[in-house]
Residue, then its C-alpha position, 0 to 999 in steps of 0.5 A: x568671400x571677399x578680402x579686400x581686393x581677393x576674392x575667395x572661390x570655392x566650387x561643388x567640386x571641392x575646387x577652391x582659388x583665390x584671386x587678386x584682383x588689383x593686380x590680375x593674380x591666382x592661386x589654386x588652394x585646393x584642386x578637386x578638394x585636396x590642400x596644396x603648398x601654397x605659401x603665406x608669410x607673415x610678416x608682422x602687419x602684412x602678409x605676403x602669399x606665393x602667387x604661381x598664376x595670373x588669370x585672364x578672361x576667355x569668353x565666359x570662363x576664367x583661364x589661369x595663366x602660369x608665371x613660370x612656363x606660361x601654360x594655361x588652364x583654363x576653368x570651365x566651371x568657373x564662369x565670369x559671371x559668377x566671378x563678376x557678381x562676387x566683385x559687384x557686391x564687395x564693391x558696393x559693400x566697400x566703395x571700390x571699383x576692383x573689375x574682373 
């Protein structure tokens, strides 16, 4: 699912992320299908999300990257492939050219 430039991503193991892709960010929402605290703020006509990750490209999977200790989890089942026809499809749809 898209949202403008985020990208929603929910996997058969009950693992769930969103991503930003004009500014190269991540966010766990449900690791191994548990919820966490990730904080969304509303602020009238905008919202504001906590983003905790950056993500990069490593060979044909996703790897997240932590904006506070710099540790790397890399997502094997999360390939870029799957990633990249998500994007293809909102950019037709929209007339963007967000690239992941």
């Amino acid at each position: 699912m898209n949202l403008g430039c985020l990208v929603l991503v929910a996997l058969a193991s009950g693992d769930a992320f969103i991503f930003d892709m004009a500014d190269k960010l991540a966010c766990v929402l449900c690791p191994g299908g548990e919820r966490t605290g990730f904080i969304v703020q509303d602020r009238g006509k905008q919202w504001a999300f906590a983003w905790p990750y950056t993500y990069v490209r490593r060979g044909g999977n996703v790897c997240l990257v932590s904006k506070e200790d710099n540790h790397t989890m890399e997502l094997v089942e999360l390939g870029v492939r799957e990633l990249e026809r998500a994007v293809k499809r909102y950019n037709q749809q929209a007339g963007t050219n967000y690239h992941f």
